[in-house]
N, C-alpha and C positions, 0 to 999 in steps of 0.2 A: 241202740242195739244194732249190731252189723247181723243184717239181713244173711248176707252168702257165710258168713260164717257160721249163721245158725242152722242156715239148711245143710251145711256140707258136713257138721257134727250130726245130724238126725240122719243123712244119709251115709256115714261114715259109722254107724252103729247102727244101719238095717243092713249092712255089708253090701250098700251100693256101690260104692266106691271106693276106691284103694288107699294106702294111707298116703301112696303116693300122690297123692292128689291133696289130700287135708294133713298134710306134715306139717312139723314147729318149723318155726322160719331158719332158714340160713342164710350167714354175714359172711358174704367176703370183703378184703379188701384189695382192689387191684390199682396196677398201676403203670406205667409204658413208658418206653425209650427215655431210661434213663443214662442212655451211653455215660455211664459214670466215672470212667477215669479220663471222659474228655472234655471234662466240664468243670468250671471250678466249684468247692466244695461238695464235689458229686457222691462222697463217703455220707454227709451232713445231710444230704437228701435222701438217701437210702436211711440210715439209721431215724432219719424222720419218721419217714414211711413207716419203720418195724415197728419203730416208738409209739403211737398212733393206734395201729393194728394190735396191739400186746393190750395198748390202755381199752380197745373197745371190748375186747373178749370175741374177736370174729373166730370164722371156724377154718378160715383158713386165709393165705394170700398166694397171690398170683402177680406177674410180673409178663406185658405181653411182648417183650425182645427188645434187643439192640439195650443187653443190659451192662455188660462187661466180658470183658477177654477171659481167659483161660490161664494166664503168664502169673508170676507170680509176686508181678508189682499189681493184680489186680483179685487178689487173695483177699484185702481187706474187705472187699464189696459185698463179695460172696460171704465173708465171717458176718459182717453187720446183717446179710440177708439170711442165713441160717441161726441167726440169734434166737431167731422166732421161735417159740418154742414148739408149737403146733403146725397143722397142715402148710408144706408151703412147696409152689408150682411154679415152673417154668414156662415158656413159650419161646421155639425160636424166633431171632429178629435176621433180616439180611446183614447185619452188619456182624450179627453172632459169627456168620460164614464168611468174612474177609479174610481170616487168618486159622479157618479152620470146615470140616465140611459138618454138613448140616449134622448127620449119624456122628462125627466126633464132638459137636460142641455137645448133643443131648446127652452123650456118655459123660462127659466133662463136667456139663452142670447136675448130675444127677437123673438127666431124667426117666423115662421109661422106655424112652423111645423119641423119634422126631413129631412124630404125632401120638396120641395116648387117651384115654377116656379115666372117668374116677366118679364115685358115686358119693355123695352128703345129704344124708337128710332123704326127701324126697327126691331128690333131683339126679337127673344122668348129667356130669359136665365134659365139656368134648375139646379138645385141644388139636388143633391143627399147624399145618406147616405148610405155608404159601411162597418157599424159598426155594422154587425149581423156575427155569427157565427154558425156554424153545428155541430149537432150533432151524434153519429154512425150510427142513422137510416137516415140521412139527413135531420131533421130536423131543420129548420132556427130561430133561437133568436136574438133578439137583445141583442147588449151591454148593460150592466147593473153593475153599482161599480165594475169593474174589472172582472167581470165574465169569460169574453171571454178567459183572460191566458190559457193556454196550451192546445189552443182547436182549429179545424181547422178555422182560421176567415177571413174576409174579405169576403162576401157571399152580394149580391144584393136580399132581399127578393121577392118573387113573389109576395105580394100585391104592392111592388114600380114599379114591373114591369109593372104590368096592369097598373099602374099608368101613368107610363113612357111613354107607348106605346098611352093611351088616349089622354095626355098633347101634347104630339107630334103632335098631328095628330089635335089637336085644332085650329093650328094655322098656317099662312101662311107665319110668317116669318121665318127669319133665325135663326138656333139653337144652341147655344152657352150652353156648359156644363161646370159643377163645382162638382167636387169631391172629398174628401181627398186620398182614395185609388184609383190610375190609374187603368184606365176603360182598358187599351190595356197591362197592366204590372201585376197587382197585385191582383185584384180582382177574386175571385178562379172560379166564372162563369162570366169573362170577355167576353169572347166570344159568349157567350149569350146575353149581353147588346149590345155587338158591332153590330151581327147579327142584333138585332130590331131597331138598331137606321139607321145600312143598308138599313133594309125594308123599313123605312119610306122615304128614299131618294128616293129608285124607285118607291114606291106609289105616291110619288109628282112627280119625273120625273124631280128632279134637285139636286143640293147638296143644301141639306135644311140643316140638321144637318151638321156643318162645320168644328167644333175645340168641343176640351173638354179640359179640364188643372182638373191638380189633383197636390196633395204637397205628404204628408207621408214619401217618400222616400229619403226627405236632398239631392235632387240630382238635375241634370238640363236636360235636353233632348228634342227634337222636332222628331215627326217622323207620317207619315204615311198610314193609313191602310186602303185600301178601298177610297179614296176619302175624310176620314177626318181623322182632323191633331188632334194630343194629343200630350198637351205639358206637362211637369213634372218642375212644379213650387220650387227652391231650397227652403230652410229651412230661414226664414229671420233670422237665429242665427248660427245655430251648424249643423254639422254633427255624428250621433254614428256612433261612431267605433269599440265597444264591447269588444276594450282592449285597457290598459293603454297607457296615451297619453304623460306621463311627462307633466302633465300640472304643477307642482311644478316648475315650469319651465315658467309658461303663468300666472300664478298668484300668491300673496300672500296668505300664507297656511289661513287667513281670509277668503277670498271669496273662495278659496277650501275646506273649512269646512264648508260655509254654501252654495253652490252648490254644491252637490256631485255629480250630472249630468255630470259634468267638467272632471271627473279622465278616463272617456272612451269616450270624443269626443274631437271632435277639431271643435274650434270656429273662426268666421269669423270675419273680425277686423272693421265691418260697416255691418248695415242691410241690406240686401237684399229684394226688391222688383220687378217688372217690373210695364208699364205705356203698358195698352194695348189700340192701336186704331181701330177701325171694320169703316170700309170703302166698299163702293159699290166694290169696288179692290182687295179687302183683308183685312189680318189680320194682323200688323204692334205689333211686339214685342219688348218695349226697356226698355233693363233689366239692373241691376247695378252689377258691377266687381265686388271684392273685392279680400283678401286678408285672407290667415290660417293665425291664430296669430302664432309668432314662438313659438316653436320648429314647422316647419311644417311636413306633413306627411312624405316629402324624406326625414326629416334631421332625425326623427326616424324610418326611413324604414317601413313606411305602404306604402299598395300598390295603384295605380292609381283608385283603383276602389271597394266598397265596392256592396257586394250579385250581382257580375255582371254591375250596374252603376256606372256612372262618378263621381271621387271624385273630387270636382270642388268648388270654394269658390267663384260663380257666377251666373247670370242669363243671359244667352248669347240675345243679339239680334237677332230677327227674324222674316222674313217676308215668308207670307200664301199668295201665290196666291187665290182668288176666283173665 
C-alpha cells in the first residue's frame, strides 16, 4: 500500500487539501537544442521525438530552444513538430535570435509570447526567456539577429521578473519551470531568480515551485538547491566542443561540407529525449542513452567534461521526491 497516497485521498475528501495537490498524474515529453537544420538527419530526430510522444499518450511536448529557423527551407521541422496532435510548447533558444528577435521568433513559432505560463492537470507550468543581454551600464536588452555576440548575456529582465513573481503567486498549484539557460548554472542573475521563486515557497508555506529543467548546455545533470530540483536537459543531437573533432572520421566529406557545425562537435548516434511523469509522489524522469558516433571523445583525447559539465551522450533517469 502507498502510504502518502492513502493519507492524501482521506485528506482530499475531508477537503483538506486541494486537488491541486492530489491530481492524476501528468506526462510530458520534452526535449533541447535540437538546432535541426544544422545537423544531419535533424528532420529523423524531431520526427523521432513526436513519434515516441504520440506512441506514449503524454499530455503534451515541449521543446527548450535553439530549435530551427523561421525560413522556409526549415518548414519541414516545424510540420514534423506540429504533427503532434495534442498539447505542444515552445521555449526560446539564443540561436532562435540570430536571425530573428526574441518577440519575432515567439510570434513565428506560435507562441504566446517570449515568456508565457499554461496550466495541466494540477500543475502551474512557467516558460521563460533568458535571451537578454547587458550592457556596461547594466542595462538589459533583449536578443535581437545576433546582437547579443561578445556581450555579457544570459540576463532574466526585470519586467519577466515582476512577471514571474505575479504568475507565481496566481496560483495554488504546483510550479514546474522551463527554460533554455539554467536558472541555478548559467544565468548571470541566477540567484536572483532562484531567491524569488524561494520566497514564493515560504509565502505559501510548502514546496510550491518544485523542478525547473533548462537545455543550452549539451549536457545532462539533476541537482538541488533549496528544496527545488534543476535538471539540465541534454542536447537531442550534438555536443560543442569548440575544437576539432576528426569528424572526417564520422562522416563523408558531403555531409561535412554541408554541416559545418560537425568539424567542432561530437554527435550522438540516436535522439535524445526524456518522458517526464509529475505525480502526487514526485517527479519520475525517463531519459534515453545513447552513444558518441566514433571516433569518440577518449579515442581523440577530449576530456570528460566541457566549461565544468558532464560530457555524456545521455539523459540519465531520475526520480524527485515531493
Amino acid at each position: 500500500m502507498n502510504i502518502r497516497k492513502t493519507i492524501a485521498t482521506i485528506l482530499l475528501a475531508a477537503g483538506t487539501i486541494t486537488g491541486a495537490t492530489a491530481s492524476e498524474p501528468v506526462t510530458f515529453a520534452i526535449a533541447s537544442d535540437f538546432h535541426a537544420p544544422d545537423v544531419p538527419g535533424g528532420l529523423e530526430r524531431v520526427r523521432a521525438f513526436v513519434d515516441t510522444a504520440r506512441a506514449r499518450g503524454v499530455d503534451f511536448i515541449i521543446e527548450l530552444g535553439d530549435f530551427a529557423r523561421l525560413d522556409s527551407a526549415s518548414a519541414p521541422y516545424h510540420e514534423a513538430w506540429n504533427s503532434f496532435e495534442g498539447y505542444r510548447y515552445h521555449v526560446i533558444g539564443n540561436h532562435d535570435c540570430d536571425r530573428y528577435s526574441s518577440d519575432g521568433y515567439a510570434a513565428g513559432a506560435g507562441m504566446p509570447g517570449r515568456y508565457y505560463s499554461f496550466d495541466k492537470g494540477g500543475y502551474h507550468f512557467v516558460v521563460l526567456d533568458g535571451n537578454n543581454w547587458a550592457d556596461k551600464e547594466g542595462n538589459i536588452h533583449h536578443y535581437d539577429h545576433g546582437n547579443y555576440y561578445g556581450k555579457s548575456t544570459d540576463w532574466m529582465d526585470r519586467e519577466q521578473l515582476d512577471w514571474l513573481r505575479r504568475d507565481l503567486a496566481s496560483t495554488d498549484k504546483r510550479c514546474i519551470l522551463f527554460s533554455h539557460q539554467s536558472i541555478d548554472f548559467r544565468l548571470k542573475n541566477g540567484e536572483e531568480v532562484r531567491r524569488l521563486l524561494e520566497e514564493e515557497n515560504r509565502r505559501a508555506g510548502r514546496r510550491k515551485v518544485v523542478a525547473a529543467f533548462s537545455g543550452h548546455d549539451h549536457s545532462n545533470y539533476n541537482r538541488r538547491i533549496n528544496g527545488i530540483n534543476y535538471s539540465q536537459v541534454n542536447s537531442a543531437s550534438y555536443v560543442w566542443i569548440g575544437a576539432e573533432t576528426q569528424t572526417e572520421r564520422r562522416f563523408p566529406k558531403k555531409i561535412n561540407d554541408r554541416y559545418s557545425l560537425m568539424k567542432y562537435s561530437m554527435m550522438y548516434d540516436r535522439p535524445l529525449w526524456a518522458i517526464v511523469t509529475l505525480t502526487i509522489d514526485g517527479i519520475s524522469i525517463e531519459g534515453v542513452k545513447g552513444q558518441f558516433m566514433p571516433p569518440t571523445p577518449a579515442e581523440i583525447g577530449i576530456k570528460e567534461n566541457v566549461d565544468g559539465l558532464p560530457l555524456v551522450p545521455l539523459i540519465e533517469d531520475y526520480e524527485i521526491e515531493l
